[in-house]
C-alpha positions as CSV (number, residue, x, y, z in Angstrom):
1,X,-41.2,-32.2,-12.4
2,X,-38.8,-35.5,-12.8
3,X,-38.4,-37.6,-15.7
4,X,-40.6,-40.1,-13.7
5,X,-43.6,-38.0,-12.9
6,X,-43.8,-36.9,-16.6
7,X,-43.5,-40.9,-17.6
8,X,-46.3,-41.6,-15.4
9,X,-48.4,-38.7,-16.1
10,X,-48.3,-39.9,-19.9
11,X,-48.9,-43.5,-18.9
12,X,-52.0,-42.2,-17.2
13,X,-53.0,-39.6,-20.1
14,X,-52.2,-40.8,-23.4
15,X,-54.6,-43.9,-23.6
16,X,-57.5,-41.5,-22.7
17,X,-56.5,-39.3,-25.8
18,X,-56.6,-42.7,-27.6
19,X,-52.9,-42.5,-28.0
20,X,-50.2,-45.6,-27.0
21,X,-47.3,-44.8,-24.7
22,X,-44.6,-46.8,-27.3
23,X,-44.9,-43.8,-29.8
24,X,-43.8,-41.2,-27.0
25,X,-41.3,-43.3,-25.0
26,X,-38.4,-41.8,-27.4
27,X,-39.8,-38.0,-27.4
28,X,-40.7,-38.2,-24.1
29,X,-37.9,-35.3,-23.1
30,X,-39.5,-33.1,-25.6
31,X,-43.2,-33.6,-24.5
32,X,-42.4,-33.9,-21.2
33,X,-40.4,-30.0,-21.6
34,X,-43.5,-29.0,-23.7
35,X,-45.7,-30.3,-21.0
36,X,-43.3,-28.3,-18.0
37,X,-44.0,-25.1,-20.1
38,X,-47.7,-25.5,-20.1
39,X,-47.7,-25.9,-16.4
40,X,-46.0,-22.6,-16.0
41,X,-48.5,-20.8,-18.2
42,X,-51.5,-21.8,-16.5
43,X,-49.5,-21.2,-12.8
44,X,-50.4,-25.0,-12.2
45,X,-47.5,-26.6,-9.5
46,X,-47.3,-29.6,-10.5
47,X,-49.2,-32.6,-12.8
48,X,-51.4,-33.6,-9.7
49,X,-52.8,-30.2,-10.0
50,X,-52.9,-30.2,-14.1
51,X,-54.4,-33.4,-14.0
52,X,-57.7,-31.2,-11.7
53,X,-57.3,-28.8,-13.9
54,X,-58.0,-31.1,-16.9
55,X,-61.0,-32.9,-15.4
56,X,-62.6,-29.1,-14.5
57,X,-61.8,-28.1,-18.2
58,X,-61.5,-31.0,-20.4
59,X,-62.2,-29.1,-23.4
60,X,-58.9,-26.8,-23.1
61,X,-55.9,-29.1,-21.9
């Protein structure tokens, strides 16, 4: 996952959780390395695929 795809996944996913992209833009390495970790867990390749993952489970993220 690149810098970029993480910045765009957030863009996408943060005003659904009701949350505003200015207060991640500085911590965005951190969730972004958070957010790599999570997609190893769940053996998901990439955030097109954890994106379907979170619209079949949108209760677990």
């Amino acid at each position: 996952m690149t810098d970029n795809d993480c910045v765009e996944f957030l863009q996408m996913v943060l005003p659904r959780l009701g949350l505003r992209w200015p207060g991640f833009r500085k911590v965005r390495r951190l969730v972004c390395k958070r957010l790599n970790r999570r997609l190893h867990e769940l053996h998901v390749p990439d955030l097109a695929a954890y994106r379907n993952y979170l619209e079949l489970h949108p209760d677990i993220g």
